[in-house]
N, C-alpha and C positions, 0 to 999 in steps of 0.2 A: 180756302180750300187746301189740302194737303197732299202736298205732294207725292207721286206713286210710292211706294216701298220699293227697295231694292230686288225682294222677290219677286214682283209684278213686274217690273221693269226686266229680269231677267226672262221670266216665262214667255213674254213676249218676247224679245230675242228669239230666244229657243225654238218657239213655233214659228218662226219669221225664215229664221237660219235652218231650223233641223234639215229638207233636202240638202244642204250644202253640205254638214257632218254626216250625213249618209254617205254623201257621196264620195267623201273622202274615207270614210270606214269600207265602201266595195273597191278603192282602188288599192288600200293595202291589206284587208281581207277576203280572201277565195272563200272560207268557209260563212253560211250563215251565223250562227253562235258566235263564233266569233266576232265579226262585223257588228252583232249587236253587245258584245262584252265590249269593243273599242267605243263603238258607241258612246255608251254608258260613261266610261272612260275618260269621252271628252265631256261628256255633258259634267263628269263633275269637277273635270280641273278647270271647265270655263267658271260653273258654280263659284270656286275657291278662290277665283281669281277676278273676279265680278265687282267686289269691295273695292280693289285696286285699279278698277277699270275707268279713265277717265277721258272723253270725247274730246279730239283736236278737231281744233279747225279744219282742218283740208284731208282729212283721215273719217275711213268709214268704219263702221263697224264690224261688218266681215273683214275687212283687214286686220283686225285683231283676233276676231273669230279665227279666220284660215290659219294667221300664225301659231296658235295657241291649238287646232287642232292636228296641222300638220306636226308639228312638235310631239304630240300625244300619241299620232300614226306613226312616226318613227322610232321613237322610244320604245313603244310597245311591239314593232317589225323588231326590233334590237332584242329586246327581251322574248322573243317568243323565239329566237333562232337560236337563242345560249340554252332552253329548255329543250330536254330532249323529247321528239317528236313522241305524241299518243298513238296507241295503237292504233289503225283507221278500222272500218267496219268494212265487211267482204264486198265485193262488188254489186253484188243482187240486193244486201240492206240498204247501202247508200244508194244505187237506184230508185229505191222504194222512198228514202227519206228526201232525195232534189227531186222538188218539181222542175219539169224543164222552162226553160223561160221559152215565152210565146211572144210576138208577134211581127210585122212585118221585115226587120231586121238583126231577127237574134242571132242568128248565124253569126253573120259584119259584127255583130256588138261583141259576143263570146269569142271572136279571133282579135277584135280591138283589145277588150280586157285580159284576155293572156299573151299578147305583146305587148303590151303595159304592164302586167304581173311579171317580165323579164328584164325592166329595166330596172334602176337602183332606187332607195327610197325616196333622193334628192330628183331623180329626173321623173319619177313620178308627178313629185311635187307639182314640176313644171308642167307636166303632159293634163294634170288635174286644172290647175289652174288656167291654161290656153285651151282646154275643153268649155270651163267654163267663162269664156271670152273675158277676161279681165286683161286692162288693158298693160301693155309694159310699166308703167307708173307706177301702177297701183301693184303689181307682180312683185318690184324691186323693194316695195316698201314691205309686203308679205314676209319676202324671202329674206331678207335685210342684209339685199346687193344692190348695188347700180342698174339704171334702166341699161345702158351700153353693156353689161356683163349678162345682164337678163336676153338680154338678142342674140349673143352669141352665145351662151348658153342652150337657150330656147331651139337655137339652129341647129345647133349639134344634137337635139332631145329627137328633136323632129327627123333627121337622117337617120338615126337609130332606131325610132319606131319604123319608119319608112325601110330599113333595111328588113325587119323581121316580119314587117308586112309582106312585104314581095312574095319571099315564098312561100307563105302558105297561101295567098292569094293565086297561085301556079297548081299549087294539090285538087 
């Protein structure tokens, strides 16, 4: 019997992982289009980097996934802030074109995401991955720092979201 192809074996990935590169495409894009051009983005630098991809023992595959998307989310935050901003569309088009997000906590979630949209690409990082419960270990090996430098890191991510929560949480 013959072994997957490296295609298959990716496409699987892909559909395994895709919410997790979402997820990291809404925490460093506001706009839809764009979140799906980042998207895209990472699906092809994981593509190109696939061949090179080889499984360690005690290392997961999101772990290289995260590294390799986070990297592709920052890059492209870098290169989108050296391009000078597009014209936006007037208030009443853009109304027309965001559906508003619905349900039991969008409100909490749209004031979570634009205090996270305030902090730096790297403490994103952080606030991205401690949403997604991963543990210190696996964080330090993501980020490629020490579990000790991930806690005090991580501690300082969290009092700075927590400062810019408070007050809108007051309004």
């Amino acid at each position: 019997m013959a072994a997957a192809t490296p295609s298959a074996d990716f496409v699987a990935a892909l559909h395994e992982y895709q919410p997790l590169l979402r997820r990291v495409a809404r925490l460093y894009c506001q706009d839809a289009d764009d979140r799906q051009d980042l998207f895209q983005e990472m699906v092809l630098q994981l593509w190109r980097a696939w061949p090179r991809y080889v499984p360690q023992p005690n290392a997961k595959l999101s772990t290289w996934l995260y590294r390799i998307a986070l990297n592709v989310a920052i890059s492209n935050l870098r290169q989108r802030t050296r391009r000078p901003a597009p014209t936006e569309l007037d208030a009443e088009a853009l109304a027309v074109a965001q559906a508003p997000e619905t349900g039991f906590d969008a409100d909490d979630r749209a004031l979570l995401y634009q205090a996270i949209g305030r902090l730096s690409e790297v403490d994103k990082a952080f606030i991205l991955l401690y949403l997604e419960d991963r543990p210190y270990e696996e964080m330090a090996d993501i980020l490629g720092i020490t579990q000790n430098n991930v806690r005090v890191k991580m501690h300082r991510v969290q009092e700075k979201l927590r400062a810019l929560l408070v007050p809108a949480a007051r309004c």
